[in-house]
N, C-alpha and C positions, 0 to 999 in steps of 0.2 A: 732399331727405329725408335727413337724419340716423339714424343708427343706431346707438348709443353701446354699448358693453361695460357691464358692472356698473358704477357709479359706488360706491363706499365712503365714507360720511360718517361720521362720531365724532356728528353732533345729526340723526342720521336712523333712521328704520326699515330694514329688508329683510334678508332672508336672511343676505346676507353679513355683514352690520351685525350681528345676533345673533351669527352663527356665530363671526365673530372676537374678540366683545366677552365671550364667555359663558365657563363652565371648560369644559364639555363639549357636543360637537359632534356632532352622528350626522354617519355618512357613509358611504358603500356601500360594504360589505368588497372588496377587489380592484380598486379604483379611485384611482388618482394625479392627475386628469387637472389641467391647465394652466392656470389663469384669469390674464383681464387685472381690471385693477380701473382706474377710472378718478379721476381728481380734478372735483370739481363748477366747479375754477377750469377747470380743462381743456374742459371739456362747454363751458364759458360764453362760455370764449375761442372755441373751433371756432364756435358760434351766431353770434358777433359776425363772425368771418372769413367766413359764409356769407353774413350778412345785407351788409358792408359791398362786398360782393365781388358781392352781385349772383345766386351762382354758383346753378345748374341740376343736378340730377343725383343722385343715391344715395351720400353716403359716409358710411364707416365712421368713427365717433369713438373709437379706441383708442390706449390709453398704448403708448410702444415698450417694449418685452420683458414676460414671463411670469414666474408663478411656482406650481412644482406645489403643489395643496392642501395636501397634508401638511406642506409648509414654512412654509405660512402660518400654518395653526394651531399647529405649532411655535412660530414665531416670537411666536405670539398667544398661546402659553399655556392652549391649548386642547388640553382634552385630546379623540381621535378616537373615538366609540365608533362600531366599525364594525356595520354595521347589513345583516344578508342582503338581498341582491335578495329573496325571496321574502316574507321577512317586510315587506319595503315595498308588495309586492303586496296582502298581507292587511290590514296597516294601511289601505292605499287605500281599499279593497273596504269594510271593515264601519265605517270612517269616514265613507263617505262615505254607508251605509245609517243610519246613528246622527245623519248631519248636523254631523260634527265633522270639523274641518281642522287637519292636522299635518305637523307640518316636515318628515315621511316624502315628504311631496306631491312638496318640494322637489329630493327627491336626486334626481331626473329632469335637472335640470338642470344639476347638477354632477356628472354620471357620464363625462361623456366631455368630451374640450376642446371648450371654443367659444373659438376664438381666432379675430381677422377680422386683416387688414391694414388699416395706414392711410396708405398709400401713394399712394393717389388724393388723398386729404386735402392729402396733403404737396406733392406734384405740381402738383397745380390751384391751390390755395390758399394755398398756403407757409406753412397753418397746422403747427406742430411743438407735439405737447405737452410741456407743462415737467415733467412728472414721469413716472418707468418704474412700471410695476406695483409693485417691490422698495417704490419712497421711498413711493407712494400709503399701499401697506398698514403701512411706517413711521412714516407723519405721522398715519393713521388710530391706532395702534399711543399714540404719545405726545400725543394726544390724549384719546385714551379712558381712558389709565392715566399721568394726569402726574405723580402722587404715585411711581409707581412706575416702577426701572428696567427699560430695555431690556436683555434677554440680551444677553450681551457678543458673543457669534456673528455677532450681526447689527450691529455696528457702522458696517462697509463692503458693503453690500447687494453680494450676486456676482453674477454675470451667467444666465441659465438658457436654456434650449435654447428657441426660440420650437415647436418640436415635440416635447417632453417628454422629447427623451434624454437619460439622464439621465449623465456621462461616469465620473462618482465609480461608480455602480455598475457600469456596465459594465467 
């Protein structure tokens, strides 16, 4: 069993795919939390390391290191409109009496870290992914926007706490 992190495509749908691709993002006021992103070569490689390998077992398919939301959509040029927990509730609530589905749905998911290891991966299989969270949401980044430059900030993608601390504010 495989269990892969968000994967992020530049010729795909999903959440993150909008979220990074778009000018403005809802996102739930009070909330930084951690995501991994992953590359679909990454996903494809670990498939093939599973299949060629035989191997038995539950692992995690995750790039190494993290990057907090807010710097993603930084980095993406997206702007945050932060959005109440409560009014996510209400949206839910009479959306889903009306039969209408909105990206409100979503923020459930990105409220708090899901970050896995993938150490077992690495261990058993001596599959390593070739890209960290930072270069994923980069290559995604000048994919999406080739005509236009990358903020100069992010030139050399920094390294980020795999538990969201954050060292700059503290």
């Amino acid at each position: 069993i495989l269990r892969p992190t968000t994967m992020l495509s530049a010729a795909g749908p999903g959440f993150f795919n909008d979220l990074f691709g778009s000018r403005l993002g809802l996102v739930l006021a009070g909330y930084d939390p951690s995501v991994q992103l992953l590359a679909p070569d990454d996903l494809a490689g670990a498939v093939c390391a599973v299949v060629e390998q035989e191997a038995v077992g539950v692992y995690n398919v995750a790039p190494d290191g993290v990057i907090p939301l807010r710097t993603a959509l930084r980095w993406s040029r997206t702007w945050p409109l932060m959005f109440p927990r409560f009014l996510q509730r209400m949206a839910r609530k009479f959306g889903a009496v009306l039969g209408l589905t909105h990206p409100a749905d979503q923020l459930d998911y990105v409220r708090y870290s899901w970050t896995v290891a993938n150490d077992k991966l690495k261990r058993d299989l001596g599959f390593v992914p070739q890209r960290t969270t930072p270069g994923v949401l980069l290559d995604f980044l000048a994919q999406r926007y080739a005509r236009r430059s990358l903020p100069a900030d992010i030139e050399t993608p920094p390294t980020f706490d795999d538990f969201g601390l954050d060292r700059q504010y503290i």
